[in-house]
C-alpha positions as CSV (number, residue, x, y, z in Angstrom):
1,X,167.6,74.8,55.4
2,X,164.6,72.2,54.4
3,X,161.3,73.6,55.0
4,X,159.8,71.8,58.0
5,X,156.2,71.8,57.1
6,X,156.9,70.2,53.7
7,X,155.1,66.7,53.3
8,X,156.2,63.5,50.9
9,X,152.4,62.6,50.6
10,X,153.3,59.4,48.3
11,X,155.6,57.9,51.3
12,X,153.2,59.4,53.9
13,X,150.5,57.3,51.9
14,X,152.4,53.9,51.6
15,X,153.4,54.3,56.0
16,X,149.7,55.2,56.4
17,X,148.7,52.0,54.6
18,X,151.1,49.9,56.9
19,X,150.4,51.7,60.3
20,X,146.4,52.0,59.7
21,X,146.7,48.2,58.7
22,X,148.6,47.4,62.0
23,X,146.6,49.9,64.2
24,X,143.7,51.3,63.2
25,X,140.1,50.6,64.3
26,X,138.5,53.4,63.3
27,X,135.1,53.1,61.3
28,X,135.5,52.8,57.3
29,X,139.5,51.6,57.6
30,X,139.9,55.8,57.8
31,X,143.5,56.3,59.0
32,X,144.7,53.0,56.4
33,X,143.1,54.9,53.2
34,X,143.2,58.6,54.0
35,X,146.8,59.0,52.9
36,X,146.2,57.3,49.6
37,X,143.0,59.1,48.9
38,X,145.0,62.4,50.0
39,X,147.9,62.1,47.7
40,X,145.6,61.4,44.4
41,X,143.5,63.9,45.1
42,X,140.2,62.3,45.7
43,X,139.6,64.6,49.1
44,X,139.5,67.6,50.1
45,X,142.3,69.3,51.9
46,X,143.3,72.3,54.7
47,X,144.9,73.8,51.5
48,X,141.6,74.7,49.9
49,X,141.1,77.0,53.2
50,X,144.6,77.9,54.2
51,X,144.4,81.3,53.3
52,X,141.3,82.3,55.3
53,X,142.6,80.4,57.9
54,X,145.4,82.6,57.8
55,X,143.8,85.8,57.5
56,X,141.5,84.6,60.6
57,X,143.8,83.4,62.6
58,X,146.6,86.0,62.7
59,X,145.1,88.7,65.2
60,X,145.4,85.6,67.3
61,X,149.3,84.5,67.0
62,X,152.4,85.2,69.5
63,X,155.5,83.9,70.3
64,X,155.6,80.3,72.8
65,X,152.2,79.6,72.0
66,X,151.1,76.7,73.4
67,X,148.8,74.9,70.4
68,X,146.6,71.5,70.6
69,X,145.6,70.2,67.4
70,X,142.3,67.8,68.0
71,X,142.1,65.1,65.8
72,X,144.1,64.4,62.6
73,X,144.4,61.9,60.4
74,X,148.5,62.6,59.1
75,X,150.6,65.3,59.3
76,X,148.2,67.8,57.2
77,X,146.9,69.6,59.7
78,X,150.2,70.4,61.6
79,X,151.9,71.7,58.6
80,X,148.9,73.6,57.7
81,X,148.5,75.6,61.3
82,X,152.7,75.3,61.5
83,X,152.9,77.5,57.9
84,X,150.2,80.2,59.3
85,X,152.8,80.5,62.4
86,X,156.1,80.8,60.5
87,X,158.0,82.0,61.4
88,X,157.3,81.8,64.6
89,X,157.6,77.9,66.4
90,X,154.6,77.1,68.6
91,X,154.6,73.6,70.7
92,X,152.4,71.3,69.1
93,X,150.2,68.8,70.7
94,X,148.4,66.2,68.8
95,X,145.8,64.3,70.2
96,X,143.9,61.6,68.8
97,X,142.3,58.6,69.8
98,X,143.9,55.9,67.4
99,X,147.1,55.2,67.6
100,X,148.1,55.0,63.7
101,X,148.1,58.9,62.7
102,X,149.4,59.6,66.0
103,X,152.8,57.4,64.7
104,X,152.6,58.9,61.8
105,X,152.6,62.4,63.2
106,X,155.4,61.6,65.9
107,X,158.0,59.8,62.7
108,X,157.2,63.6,60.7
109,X,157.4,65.8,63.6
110,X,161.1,63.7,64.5
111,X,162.6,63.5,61.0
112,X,161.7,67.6,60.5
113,X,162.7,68.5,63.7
114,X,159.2,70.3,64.7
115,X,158.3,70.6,68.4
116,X,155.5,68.4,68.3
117,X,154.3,65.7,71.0
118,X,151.3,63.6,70.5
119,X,148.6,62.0,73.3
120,X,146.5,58.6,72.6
121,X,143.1,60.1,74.0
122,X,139.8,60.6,73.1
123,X,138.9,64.3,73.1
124,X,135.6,63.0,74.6
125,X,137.9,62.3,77.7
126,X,139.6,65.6,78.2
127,X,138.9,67.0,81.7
128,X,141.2,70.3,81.7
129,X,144.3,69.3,83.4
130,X,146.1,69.9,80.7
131,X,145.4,73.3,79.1
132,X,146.3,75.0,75.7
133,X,146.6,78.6,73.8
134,X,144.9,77.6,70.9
135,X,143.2,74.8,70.2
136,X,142.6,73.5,66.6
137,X,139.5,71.9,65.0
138,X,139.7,71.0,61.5
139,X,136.8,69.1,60.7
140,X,136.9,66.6,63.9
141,X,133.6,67.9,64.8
142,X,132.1,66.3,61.7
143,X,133.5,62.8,63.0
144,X,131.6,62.9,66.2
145,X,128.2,61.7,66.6
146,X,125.1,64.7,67.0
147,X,124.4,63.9,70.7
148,X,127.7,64.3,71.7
149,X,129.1,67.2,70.2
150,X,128.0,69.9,73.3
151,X,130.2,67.4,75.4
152,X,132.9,67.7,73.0
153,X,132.9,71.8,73.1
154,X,132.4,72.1,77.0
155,X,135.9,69.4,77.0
156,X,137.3,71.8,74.7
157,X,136.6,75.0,76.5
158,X,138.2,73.4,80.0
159,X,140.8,72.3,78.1
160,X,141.8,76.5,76.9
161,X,143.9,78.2,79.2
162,X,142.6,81.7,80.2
163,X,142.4,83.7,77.2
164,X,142.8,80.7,74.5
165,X,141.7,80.6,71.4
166,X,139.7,77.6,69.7
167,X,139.8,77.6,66.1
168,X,137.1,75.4,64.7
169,X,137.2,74.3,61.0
170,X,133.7,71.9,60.0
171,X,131.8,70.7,57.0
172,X,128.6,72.2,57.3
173,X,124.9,73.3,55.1
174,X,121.6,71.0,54.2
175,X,122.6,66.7,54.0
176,X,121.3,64.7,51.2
177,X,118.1,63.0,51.3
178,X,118.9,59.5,52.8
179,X,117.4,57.5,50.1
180,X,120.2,59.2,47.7
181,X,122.8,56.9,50.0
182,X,123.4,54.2,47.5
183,X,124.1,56.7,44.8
184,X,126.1,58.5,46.6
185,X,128.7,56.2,47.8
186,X,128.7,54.5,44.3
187,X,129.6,57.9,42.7
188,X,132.2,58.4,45.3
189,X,133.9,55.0,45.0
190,X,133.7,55.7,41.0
191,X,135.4,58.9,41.3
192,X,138.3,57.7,44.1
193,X,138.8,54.6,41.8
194,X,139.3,56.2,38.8
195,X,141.7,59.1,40.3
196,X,143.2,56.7,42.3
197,X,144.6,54.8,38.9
198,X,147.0,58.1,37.9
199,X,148.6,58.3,41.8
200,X,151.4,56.5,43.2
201,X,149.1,54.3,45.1
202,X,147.6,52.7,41.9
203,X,149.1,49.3,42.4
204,X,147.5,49.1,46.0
205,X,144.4,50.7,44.9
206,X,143.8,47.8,42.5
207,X,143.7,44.9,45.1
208,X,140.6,43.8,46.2
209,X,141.8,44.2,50.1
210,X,142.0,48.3,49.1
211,X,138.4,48.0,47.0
212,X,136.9,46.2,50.0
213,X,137.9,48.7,52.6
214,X,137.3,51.4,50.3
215,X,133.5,50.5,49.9
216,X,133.4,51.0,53.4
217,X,135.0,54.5,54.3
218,X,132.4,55.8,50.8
219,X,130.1,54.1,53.3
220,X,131.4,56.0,56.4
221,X,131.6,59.2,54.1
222,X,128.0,59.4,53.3
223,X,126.7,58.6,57.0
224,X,128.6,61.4,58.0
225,X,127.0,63.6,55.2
226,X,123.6,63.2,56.1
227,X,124.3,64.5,59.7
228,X,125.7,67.7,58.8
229,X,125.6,70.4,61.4
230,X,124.8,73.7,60.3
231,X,127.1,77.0,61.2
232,X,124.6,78.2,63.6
233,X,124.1,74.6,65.5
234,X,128.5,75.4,66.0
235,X,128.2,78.9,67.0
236,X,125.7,77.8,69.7
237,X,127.7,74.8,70.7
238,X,130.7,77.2,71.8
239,X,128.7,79.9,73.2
240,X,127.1,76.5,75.1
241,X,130.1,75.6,76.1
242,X,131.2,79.4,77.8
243,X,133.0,80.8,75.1
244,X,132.9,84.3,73.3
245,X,132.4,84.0,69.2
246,X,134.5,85.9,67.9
247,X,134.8,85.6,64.4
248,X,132.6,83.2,61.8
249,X,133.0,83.2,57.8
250,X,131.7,80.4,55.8
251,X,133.3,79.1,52.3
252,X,131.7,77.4,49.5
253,X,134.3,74.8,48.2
254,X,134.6,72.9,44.9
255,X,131.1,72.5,43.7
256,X,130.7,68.5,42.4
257,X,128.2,66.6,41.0
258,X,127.0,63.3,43.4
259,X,125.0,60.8,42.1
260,X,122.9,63.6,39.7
261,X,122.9,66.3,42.4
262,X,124.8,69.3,41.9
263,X,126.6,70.1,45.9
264,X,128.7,72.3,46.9
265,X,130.3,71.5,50.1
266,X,130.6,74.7,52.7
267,X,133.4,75.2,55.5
268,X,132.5,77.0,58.3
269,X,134.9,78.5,60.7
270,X,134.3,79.8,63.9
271,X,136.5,81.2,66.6
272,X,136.0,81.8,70.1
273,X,137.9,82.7,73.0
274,X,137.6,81.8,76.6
């Protein structure tokens, strides 16, 4: 029996390239490079916090769970959550508002036989006519601008059914000074470049199409960097928004040097029920 949450990153990487070529708008060509940056290792992944996910998450599982996964850039995420539920089979929904991941996703879920359906929306537009169990977070937050976060938790916490769960996964702790920005998006395009040049996406990775977009998601990156919120600023967003925290840890991850400065990127995860 083949394992339905197992992932062929190199071919996920070269239909990301096509689909996000095709479809995607999004700021910094995100859903075009993603895959490629995924499978040689450049970013970081759910699997550095699967296991605390895990442990987090699993006063929190049943049977016929119905599970919304906000915002995802390939199938990562839904194997992630999907391997914390085996064995049980929850109904997936997807939602995200460009269209490229979303076909990505729907091709995955089809070919592995995994109960997933996907919705072309913005979360920002969610008004609760459609409710979920659990809804999952990982990193999304992070993507939306500062002044419109509270409206993304109060959409979030209609959009629970009575008793749900939101599980919120975000890249959190002090930004960089803003006058470090050029440094820091050089060292990041140094270090994507040169692991780029051992992955199976080394032949696209040289062309000066792939260097040009890739200048601008390091671009992309770094704005997003100096906005970080902190835990607190997410605990207070959900409590904002009506719901009860329930549990909070915080992770240091890989510790890297940018540009001369010695960071260590935190995850913080939160969950709250309704």
């Amino acid at each position: 029996m083949q394992d339905p949450w197992s992932e062929d990153l190199a071919a996920q990487a070269r239909r990301a390239q096509e689909l996000g070529s095709a479809l995607c708008a999004c700021d910094g060509y995100y859903h075009t490079l993603w895959g490629s940056l995924r499978v040689a290792g450049v970013n970081n992944t759910m699997k550095g916090e699967a296991s605390t996910l895990a442990e987090l998450m699993s006063p929190f599982l049943r049977d016929g769970m119905q599970v919304m996964i906000g915002g995802s850039a390939d199938p990562g995420v839904l194997c992630g959550i999907g391997r914390i539920y085996a064995p049980r089979m929850p109904s997936f929904t997807v939602i995200d508002k460009c269209r490229a991941p979303l076909l990505l996703i729907d091709e995955f879920a089809s070919a592995k036989g995994v109960a997933c359906r996907t919705r072309h929306i913005d979360l920002l537009d969610l008004d609760g006519t459609e409710q979920w169990d659990q809804i999952v977070l990982h990193y999304t937050a992070d993507f939306m601008d500062e002044h419109l976060r509270d409206r993304l938790f109060r959409n979030l916490a209609h959009s629970l059914a009575p008793g749900g769960i939101l599980i919120c996964a975000t890249m959190t702790g002090a930004s960089p000074p803003a006058d470090r920005r050029p440094e820091m998006e050089a060292a990041y395009i140094a270090r994507a470049t040169a692991l780029l040049k051992d992955s199976p996406m080394a032949a696209y990775a040289c062309t000066p199409e792939f260097e040009q977009k890739l200048r601008a998601y390091a671009a992309c990156r770094t704005i997003r960097r100096l906005s970080l919120p902190t835990a607190e600023l997410i605990c207070d967003l959900a409590r904002d928004a009506g719901l009860r925290l329930l549990q909070m840890h915080q992770t240091a991850r890989e510790r890297r040097s940018h540009a001369g400065m010695d960071v260590v990127d935190t995850s913080s995860i939160i969950i709250a029920g309704k």
